[in-house]
C-alpha positions, 0 to 999 in steps of 0.5 A, a space after each residue: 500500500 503506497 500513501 499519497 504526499 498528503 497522507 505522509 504529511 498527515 501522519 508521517 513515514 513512520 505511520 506510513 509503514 504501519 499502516 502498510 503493515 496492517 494490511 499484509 497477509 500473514 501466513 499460518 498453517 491451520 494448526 497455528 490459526 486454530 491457536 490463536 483462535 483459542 486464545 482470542 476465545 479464552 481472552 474474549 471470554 474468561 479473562 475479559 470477565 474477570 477482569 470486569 468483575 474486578 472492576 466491579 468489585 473495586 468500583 464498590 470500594 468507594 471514591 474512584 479517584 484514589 482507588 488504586 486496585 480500580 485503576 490497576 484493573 482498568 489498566 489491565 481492562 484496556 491492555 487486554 482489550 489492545 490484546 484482543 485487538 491485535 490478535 483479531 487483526 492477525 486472524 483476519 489477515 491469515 491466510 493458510 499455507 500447504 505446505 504440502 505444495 511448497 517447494 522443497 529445494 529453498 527456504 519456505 515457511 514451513 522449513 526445518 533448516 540446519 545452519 552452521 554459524 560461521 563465527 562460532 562454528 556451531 550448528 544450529 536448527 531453525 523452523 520457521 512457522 507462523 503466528 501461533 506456532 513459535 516457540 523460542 526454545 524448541 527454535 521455531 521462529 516466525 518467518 517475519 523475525 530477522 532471521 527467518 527474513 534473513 533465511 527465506 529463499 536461500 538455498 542449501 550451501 548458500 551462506 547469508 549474512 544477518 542484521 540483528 539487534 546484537 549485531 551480524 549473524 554469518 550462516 551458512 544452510 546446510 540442509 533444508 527440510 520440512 518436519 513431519 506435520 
């Protein structure tokens, strides 16, 4: 989505990229989806009652203009609503990837890659997967984080070189696969 001169002037060439952004599809397996969905339910529903009903309990309280735990509850209120927001808008914006149709020779999301960091010659495995399907400590890493970006499209034998926040990572793929789903 490009702004127009005027559109940029309004809201900025910061804004402009977030507006951008909110319009890109995201790609998740059906698996990842349905996780997310759960999760929405679960915030909708439970955590969005309780967090009502301690409102409601602190309003009893008293003078709201010096009740603390009324406050903290509409803070908590409102992040959860910026929670449940934000998620509506990934769902919305999903799209369901087969990876049965992807191909097997570069990275794609869904792949299994097997790199070896060429500054501490260790090897390292990445799995690069959806919204609702990243887990840092198994490494399976969102294909829109800096190194599943870095990886995308990169064939085995290719070494590529990327920019994160603590500096340069060095790669080189040595083999690309796809876990069983």
């Amino acid at each position: 989505m490009r702004m127009t001169g005027r559109a940029i002037r309004r809201f900025g060439r910061d804004q402009e990229q977030e507006i951008a952004m909110s319009t890109e599809r995201i790609p998740m397996t059906r698996e990842g989806y349905d996780k997310l969905k759960a999760d929405l339910d679960r915030m909708s529903t439970t955590e969005m009652i309780d967090v009502t009903k301690r409102i409601a309990t602190a309003r009893e309280l008293g003078d709201l203009s010096e009740n603390a735990e009324y406050h903290a509850a509409r803070e908590d209120q409102g992040m959860l609503q910026a929670r449940i927001d934000s998620l509506r808008d990934k769902l919305s914006r999903a799209y369901f990837i087969d990876r049965s149709t992807l191909p097997s020779d570069i990275v794609v999301f869904g792949s299994r890659v097997k790199v070896k960091d060429l500054d501490l010659a260790e090897e390292e495995v990445f799995e690069l997967v959806g919204p609702g399907e990243e887990d840092y400590d198994q490494n399976k890493i969102l294909t829109n984080s800096p190194i599943g970006q870095g990886l995308i499209g990169k064939k085995k034998g290719e070494t590529v070189e990327i920019q994160v926040p603590m500096g340069k990572l060095r790669f080189k793929v040595l083999e690309i696969s796809f876990p069983d789903a």
